[in-house]
C-alpha positions as CSV (number, residue, x, y, z in Angstrom):
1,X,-28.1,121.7,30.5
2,X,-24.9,120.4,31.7
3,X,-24.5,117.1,33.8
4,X,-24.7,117.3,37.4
5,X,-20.9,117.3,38.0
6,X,-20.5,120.3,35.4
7,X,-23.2,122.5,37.3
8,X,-20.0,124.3,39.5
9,X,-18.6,127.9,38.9
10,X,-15.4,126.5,40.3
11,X,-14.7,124.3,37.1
12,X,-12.7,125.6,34.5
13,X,-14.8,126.4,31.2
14,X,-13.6,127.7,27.7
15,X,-16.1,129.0,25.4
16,X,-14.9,127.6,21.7
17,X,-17.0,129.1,18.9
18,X,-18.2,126.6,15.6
19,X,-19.9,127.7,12.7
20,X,-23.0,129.4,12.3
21,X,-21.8,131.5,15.0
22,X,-22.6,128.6,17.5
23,X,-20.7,128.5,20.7
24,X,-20.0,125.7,23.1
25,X,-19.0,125.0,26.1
26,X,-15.6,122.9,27.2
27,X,-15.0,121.9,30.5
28,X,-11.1,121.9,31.5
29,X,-10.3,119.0,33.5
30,X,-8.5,119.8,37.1
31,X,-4.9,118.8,37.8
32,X,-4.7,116.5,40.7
33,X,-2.9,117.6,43.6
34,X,0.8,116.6,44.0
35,X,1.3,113.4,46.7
36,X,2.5,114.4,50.0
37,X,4.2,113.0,53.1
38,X,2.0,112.2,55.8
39,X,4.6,113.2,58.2
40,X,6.0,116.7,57.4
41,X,3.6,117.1,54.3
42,X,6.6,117.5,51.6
43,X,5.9,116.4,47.8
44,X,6.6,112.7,47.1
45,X,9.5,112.1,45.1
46,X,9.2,109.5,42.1
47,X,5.3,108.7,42.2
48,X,3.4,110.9,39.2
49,X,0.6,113.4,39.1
50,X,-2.4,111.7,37.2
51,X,-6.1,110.8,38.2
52,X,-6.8,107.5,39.8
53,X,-8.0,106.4,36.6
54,X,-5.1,107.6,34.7
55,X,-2.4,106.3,37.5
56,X,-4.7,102.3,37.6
57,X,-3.6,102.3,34.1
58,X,0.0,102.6,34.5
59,X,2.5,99.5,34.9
60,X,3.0,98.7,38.8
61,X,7.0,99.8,38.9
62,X,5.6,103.3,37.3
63,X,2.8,103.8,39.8
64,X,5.3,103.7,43.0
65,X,8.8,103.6,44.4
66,X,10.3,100.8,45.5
67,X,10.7,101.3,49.4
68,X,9.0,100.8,52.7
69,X,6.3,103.9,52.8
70,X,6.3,104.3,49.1
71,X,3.2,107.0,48.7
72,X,3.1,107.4,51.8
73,X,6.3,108.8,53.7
74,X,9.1,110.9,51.8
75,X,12.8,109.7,52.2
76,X,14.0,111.8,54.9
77,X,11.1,110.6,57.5
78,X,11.5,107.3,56.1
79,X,15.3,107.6,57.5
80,X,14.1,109.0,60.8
81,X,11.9,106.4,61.4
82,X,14.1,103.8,60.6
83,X,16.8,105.3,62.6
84,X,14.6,105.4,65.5
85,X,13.6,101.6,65.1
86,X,17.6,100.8,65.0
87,X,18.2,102.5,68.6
88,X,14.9,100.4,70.0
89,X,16.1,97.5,69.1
């Protein structure tokens, strides 16, 4: 019986046949979804698509870009908000 996490129809499965005429099960693993803005909800520029255990494992200048909002806001709202900042000064 397959572990808990495993017990889905949604996951991705590939039957791969051994010898003996013995065939077995492998689980694909999913692609992460792509970072977004939080603002207008376009794909992040610069910051990669791995797991969170994958992306701890990476150096810290790989993992994000170095600007305010990094991972969080793309460069154009990153500009407006600044902008808007400037003129409430």
């Amino acid at each position: 019986m397959p572990e808990p996490s495993r017990r889905v129809r949604s996951k991705k499965r590939r039957q791969i046949k051994f010898s003996r005429q013995r065939t077995v099960i492998h689980y694909r693993s999913e692609k992460t979804s792509v970072p977004r803005c939080s603002s207008c909800g376009q794909a992040l520029a610069g910051l990669p698509r791995l797991e969170p255990s994958k992306l701890s494992k990476l150096p810290g200048n790989q993992r994000r870009v170095e600007r305010m909002y990094s991972g969080n806001l793309c460069h154009s709202c990153l500009r407006d908000l600044l902008r808007q900042a400037a003129r409430n000064l």
